[in-house]
SEVEX-53611 format. One record per residue (C-alpha): residue in one letter; x, y, z. Coordinates in nm, 2 decimals, always signed. Example, Ala and Ser with C-alpha at 12.3 -4.5 7.8 and 13.67 -1.06 7.14 Angstrom:
BEGIN
A:+1.23:-0.45:+0.78
S:+1.37:-0.11:+0.71
This chain:
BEGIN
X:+9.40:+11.82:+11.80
X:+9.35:+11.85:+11.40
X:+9.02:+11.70:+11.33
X:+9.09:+11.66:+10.92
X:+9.41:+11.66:+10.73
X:+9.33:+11.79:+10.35
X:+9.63:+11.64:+10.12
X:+9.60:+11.82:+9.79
X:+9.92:+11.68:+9.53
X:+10.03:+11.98:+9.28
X:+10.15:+11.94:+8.97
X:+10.09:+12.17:+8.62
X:+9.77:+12.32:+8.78
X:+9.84:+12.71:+8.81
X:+9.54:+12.78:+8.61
X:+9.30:+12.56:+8.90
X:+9.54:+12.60:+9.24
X:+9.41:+12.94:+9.35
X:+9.03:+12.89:+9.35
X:+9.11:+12.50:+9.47
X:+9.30:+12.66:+9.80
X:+9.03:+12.91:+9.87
X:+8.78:+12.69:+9.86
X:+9.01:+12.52:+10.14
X:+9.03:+12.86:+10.33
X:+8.67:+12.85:+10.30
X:+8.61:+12.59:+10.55
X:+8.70:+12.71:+10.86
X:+8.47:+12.67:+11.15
X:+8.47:+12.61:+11.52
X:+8.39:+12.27:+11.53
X:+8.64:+12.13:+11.33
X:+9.02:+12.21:+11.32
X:+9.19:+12.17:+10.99
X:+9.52:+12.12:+10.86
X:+9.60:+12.12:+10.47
X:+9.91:+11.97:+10.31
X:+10.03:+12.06:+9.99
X:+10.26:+11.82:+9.80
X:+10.50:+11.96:+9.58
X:+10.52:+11.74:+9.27
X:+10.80:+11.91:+9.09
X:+10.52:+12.11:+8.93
X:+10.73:+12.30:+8.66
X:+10.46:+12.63:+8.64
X:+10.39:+12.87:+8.85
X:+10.16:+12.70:+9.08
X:+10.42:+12.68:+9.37
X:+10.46:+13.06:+9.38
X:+10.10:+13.10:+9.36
X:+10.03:+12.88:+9.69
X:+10.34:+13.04:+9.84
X:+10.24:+13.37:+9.78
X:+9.85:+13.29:+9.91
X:+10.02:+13.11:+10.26
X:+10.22:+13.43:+10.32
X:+9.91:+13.63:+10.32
X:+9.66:+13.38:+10.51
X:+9.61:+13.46:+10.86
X:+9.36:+13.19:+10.98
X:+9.31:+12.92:+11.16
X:+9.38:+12.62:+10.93
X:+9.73:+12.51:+10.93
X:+9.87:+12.52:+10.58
X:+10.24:+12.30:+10.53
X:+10.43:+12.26:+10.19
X:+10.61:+11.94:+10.13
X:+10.81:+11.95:+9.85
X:+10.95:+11.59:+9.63
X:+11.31:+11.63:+9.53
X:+11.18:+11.50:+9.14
X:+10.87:+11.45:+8.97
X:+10.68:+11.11:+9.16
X:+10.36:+11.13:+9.04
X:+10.03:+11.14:+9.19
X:+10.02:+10.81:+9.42
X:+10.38:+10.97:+9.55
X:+10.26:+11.26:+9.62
X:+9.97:+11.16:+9.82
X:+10.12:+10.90:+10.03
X:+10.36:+11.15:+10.10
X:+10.08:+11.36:+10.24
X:+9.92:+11.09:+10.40
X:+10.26:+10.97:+10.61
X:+10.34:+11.39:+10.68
X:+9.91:+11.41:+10.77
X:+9.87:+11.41:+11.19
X:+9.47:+11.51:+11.15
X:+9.26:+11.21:+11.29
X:+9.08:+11.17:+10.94
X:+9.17:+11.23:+10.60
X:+9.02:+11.41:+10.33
X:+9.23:+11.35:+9.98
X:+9.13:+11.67:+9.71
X:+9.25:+11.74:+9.37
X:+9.42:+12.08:+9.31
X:+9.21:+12.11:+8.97
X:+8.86:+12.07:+9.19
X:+8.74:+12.23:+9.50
X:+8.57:+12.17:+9.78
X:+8.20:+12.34:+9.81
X:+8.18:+12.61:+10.15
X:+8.14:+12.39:+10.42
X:+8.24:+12.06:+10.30
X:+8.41:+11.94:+10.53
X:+8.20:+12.06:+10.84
X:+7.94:+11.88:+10.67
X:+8.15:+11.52:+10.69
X:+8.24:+11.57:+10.99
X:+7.93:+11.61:+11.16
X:+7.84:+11.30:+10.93
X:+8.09:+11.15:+11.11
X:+8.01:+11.26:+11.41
X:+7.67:+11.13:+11.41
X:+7.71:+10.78:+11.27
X:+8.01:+10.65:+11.40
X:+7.91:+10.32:+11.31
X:+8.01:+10.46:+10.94
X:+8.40:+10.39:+10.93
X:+8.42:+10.60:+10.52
X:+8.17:+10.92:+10.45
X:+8.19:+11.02:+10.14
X:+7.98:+11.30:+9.99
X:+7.80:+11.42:+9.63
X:+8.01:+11.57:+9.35
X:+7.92:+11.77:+9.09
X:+8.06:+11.70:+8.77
X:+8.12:+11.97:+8.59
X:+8.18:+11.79:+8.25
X:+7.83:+11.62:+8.29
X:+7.66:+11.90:+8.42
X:+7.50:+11.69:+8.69
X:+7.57:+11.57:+9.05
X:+7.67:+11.20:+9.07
X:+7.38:+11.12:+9.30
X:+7.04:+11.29:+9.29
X:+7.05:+11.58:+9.55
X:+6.73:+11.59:+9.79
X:+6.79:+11.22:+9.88
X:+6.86:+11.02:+10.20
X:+7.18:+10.92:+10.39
X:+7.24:+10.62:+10.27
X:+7.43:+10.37:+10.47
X:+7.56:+10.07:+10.31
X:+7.73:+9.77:+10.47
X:+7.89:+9.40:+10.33
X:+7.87:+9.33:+9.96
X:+7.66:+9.61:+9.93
X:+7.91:+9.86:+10.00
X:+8.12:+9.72:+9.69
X:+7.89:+9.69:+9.44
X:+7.72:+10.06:+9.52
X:+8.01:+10.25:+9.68
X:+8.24:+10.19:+9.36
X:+8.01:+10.37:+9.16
X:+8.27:+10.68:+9.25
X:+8.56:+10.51:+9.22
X:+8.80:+10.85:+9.32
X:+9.04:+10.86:+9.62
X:+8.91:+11.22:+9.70
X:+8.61:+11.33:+9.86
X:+8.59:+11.05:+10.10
X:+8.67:+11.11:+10.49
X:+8.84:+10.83:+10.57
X:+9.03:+10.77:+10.99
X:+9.42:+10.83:+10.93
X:+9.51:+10.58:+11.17
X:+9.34:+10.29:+10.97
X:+9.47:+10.37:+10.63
X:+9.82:+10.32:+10.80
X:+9.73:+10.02:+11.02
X:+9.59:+9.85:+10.67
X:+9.89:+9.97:+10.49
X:+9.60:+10.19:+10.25
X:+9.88:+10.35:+10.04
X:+9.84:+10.42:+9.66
X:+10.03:+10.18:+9.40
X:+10.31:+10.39:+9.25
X:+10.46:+10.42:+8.91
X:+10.08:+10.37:+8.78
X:+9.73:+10.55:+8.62
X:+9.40:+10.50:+8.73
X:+9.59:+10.48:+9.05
X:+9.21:+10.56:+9.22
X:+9.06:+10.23:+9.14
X:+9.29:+10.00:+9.35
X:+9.29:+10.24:+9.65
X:+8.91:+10.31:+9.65
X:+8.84:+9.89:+9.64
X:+9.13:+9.83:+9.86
X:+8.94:+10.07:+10.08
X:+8.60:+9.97:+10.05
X:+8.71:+9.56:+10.09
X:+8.91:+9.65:+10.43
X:+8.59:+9.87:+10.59
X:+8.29:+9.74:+10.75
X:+8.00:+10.01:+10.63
X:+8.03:+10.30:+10.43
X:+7.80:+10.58:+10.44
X:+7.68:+10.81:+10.11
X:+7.56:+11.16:+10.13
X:+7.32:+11.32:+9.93
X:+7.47:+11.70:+10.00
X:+7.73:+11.78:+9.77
X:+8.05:+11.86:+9.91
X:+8.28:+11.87:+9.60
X:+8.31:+12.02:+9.24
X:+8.49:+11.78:+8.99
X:+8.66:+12.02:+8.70
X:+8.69:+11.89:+8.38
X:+9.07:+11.88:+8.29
X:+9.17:+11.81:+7.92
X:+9.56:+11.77:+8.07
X:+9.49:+11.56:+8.34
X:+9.58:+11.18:+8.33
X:+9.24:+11.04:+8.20
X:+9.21:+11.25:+7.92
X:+9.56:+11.21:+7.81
X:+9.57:+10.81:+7.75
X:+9.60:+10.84:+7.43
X:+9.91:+10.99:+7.43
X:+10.07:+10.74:+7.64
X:+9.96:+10.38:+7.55
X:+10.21:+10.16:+7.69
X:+10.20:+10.32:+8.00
X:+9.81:+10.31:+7.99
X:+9.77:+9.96:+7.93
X:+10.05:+9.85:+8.13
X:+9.91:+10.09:+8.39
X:+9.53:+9.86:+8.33
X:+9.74:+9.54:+8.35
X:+9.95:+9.61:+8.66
X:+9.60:+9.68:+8.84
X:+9.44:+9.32:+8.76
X:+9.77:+9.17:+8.86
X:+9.78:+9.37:+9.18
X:+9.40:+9.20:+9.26
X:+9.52:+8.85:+9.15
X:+9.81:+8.92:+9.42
X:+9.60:+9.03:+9.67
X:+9.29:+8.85:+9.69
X:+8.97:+8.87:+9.88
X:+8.83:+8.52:+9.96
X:+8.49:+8.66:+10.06
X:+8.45:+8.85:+9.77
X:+8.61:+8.62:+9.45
X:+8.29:+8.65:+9.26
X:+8.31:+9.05:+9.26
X:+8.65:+9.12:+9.23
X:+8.73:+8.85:+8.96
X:+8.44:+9.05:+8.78
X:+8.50:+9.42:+8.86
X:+8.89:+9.36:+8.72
X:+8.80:+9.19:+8.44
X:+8.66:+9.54:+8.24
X:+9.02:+9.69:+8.36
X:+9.19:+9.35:+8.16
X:+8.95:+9.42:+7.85
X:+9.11:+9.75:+7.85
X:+9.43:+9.70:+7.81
X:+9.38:+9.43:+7.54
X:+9.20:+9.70:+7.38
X:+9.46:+9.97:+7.37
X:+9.73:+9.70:+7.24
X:+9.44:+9.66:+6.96
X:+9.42:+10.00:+6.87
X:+9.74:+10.15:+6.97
X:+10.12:+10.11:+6.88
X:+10.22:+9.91:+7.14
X:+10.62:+9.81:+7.22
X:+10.67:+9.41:+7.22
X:+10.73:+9.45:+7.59
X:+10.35:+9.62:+7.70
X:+10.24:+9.33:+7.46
X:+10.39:+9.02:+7.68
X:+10.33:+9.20:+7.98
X:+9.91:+9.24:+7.93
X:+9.94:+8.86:+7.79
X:+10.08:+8.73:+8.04
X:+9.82:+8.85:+8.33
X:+9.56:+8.74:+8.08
X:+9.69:+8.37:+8.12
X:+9.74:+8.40:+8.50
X:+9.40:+8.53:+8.57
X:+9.23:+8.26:+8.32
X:+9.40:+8.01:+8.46
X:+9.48:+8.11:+8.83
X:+9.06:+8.10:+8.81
X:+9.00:+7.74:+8.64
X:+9.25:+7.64:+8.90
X:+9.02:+7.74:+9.19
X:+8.75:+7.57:+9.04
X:+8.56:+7.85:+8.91
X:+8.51:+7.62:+8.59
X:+8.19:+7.84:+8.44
X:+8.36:+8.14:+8.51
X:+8.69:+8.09:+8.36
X:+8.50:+7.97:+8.05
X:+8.32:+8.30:+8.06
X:+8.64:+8.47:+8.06
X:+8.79:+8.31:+7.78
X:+8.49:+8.37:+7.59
X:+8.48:+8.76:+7.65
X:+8.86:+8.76:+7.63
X:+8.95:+8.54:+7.34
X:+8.66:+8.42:+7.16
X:+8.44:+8.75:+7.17
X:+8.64:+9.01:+7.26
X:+8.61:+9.18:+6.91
X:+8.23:+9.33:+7.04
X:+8.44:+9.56:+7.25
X:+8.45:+9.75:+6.97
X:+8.08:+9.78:+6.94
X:+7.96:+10.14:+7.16
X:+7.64:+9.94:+7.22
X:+7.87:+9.64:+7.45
X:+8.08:+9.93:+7.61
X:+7.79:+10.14:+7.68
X:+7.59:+9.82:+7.83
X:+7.91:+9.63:+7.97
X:+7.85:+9.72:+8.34
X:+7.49:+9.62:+8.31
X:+7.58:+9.29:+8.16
X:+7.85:+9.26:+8.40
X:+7.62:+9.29:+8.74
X:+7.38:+9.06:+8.58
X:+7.69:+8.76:+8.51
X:+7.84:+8.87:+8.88
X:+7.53:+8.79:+9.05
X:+7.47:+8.47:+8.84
X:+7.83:+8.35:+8.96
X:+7.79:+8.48:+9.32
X:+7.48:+8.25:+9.32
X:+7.69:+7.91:+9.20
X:+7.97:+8.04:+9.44
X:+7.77:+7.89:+9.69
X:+7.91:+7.58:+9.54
X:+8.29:+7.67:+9.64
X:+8.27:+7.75:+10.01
């Protein structure tokens, strides 16, 4: 029986690959049985012979399988490919420019393991662009539960680093939306909206490298596809609503809608991107108005129309998520109104 099923995509990374899969080779242990799949993206360096060359010479007990894409898929495609080739009982998602930290994954495990009222574990990072863990180390386990769970847990708002039960991402249909960026945000709230409790670790478990080729520090390059990419995201939430939690996903996509008008501000944008970001501005203004949420479609047209020039300010982008929490629990207190 494989206890964990560590899906690592691979794609341009021969300078992190290496150090990513030792750190993999580093978690073996008797209490847990590990199998690691590594998607193929097409990668056009040398990164496949380098992971060839270190399965050849690994004689351990984690089970190491190659699956390889036929083209280039991107990211999402390459880890639901993992995820649907994964036969562990949980899954651990990890990208091949980090690495996990020597016993990682024993350590969510036994998490597990001892509070299996938690249905997601998900540990500390270190950032290494920040210099800093993302949670103060020394601390409780925290376990959060309802609403809570949303407003705290997408503080990390990354598919990897989470242990999450195979079985349920399937049975919830918990794959990644491809063809996108920032394909991490819609899983992770997906995620978060279809579990009951959630539980946060103070012990950090993974080391986030700072990649000046990866997909977030490219978007300038790509602008269409970045606020299409923003776009595509709020339409997927206005598709797919929550009921019980209008108030905090109407608010938490709203930023993502904000960027996109942004980039068509600042960027050369094609006609096309232009309609498209438009036209999921009018359906979320007025799919909201049309469920009544008067005071908070009004607010919307305000920050998107009206006032959407302070955007520019650092002052509003720096404070936006503060303002943001405060207006979300103003309109989760007149929701009350709507039930």
């Amino acid at each position: 029986m494989i206890d964990v099923s560590i899906i690592i995509p691979v794609y341009g990374v021969e300078k992190y690959i290496r150090r990513c899969l030792e750190s993999v080779i580093s978690q073996e242990c008797d209490s847990v049985q590990i199998e690691c799949i590594i998607v193929d993206d097409c990668s056009p360096d040398g990164s496949l012979s380098i992971i060839e060359q270190m399965q050849l010479g690994y004689q351990g007990l984690i089970e190491f399988q190659i699956v390889k894409h036929q083209c280039n898929r991107g990211l999402s495609a390459a880890r639901n490919t993992g995820l649907k080739a994964a036969k562990g009982d949980n899954i651990l998602f990890l990208d091949s420019d980090d690495y996990l930290l020597p016993h990682a994954i024993e350590c969510l495990v036994d998490s597990k393991r001892n509070n299996p009222e938690a249905d997601v574990v998900m540990g500390n990072m270190f950032n290494s662009y920040q210099g800093k863990a993302a949670i103060p180390e020394g601390g409780k386990e925290v376990l959060l539960k309802g609403r809570e769970k949303i407003s705290r847990g997408l503080s990390i708002i990354t598919a990897w680093n989470k242990l999450v039960n195979r079985q349920f991402l399937l049975d919830n249909d918990l794959f990644f939306i491809e063809g996108i960026m920032f394909e991490d945000i819609p899983w992770t709230y997906d995620l978060l909206s279809h579990v009951d409790s959630l539980l946060i670790l103070p012990t950090i478990t993974y080391y986030y490298e700072y990649n000046e080729t990866s997909i977030m520090n490219t978007i300038q390059d790509r602008p269409d596809q970045a606020a299409k990419s923003w776009a595509k995201i709020v339409r997927h939430y206005l598709d797919h609503p929550y009921p019980s939690l209008y108030v905090e996903q109407r608010q938490f996509v709203l930023g993502f809608l904000l960027n996109a008008i942004d980039i068509c501000n600042k960027c050369t944008i094609c006609e096309d991107t232009h309609r498209f970001v438009s036209d999921v501005k009018k359906q979320m203004l007025s799919s909201t108005l049309k469920d009544g949420r008067i005071m908070m479609g009004l607010y919307m047209y305000l920050i998107l129309d009206l006032f959407h020039g302070v955007f520019q300010f650092r002052f509003f982008r720096t404070h936006y998520d503060k303002i943001n929490s405060i207006v979300t629990q103003f309109f989760r207190l007149t929701s009350v109104f709507h039930k």
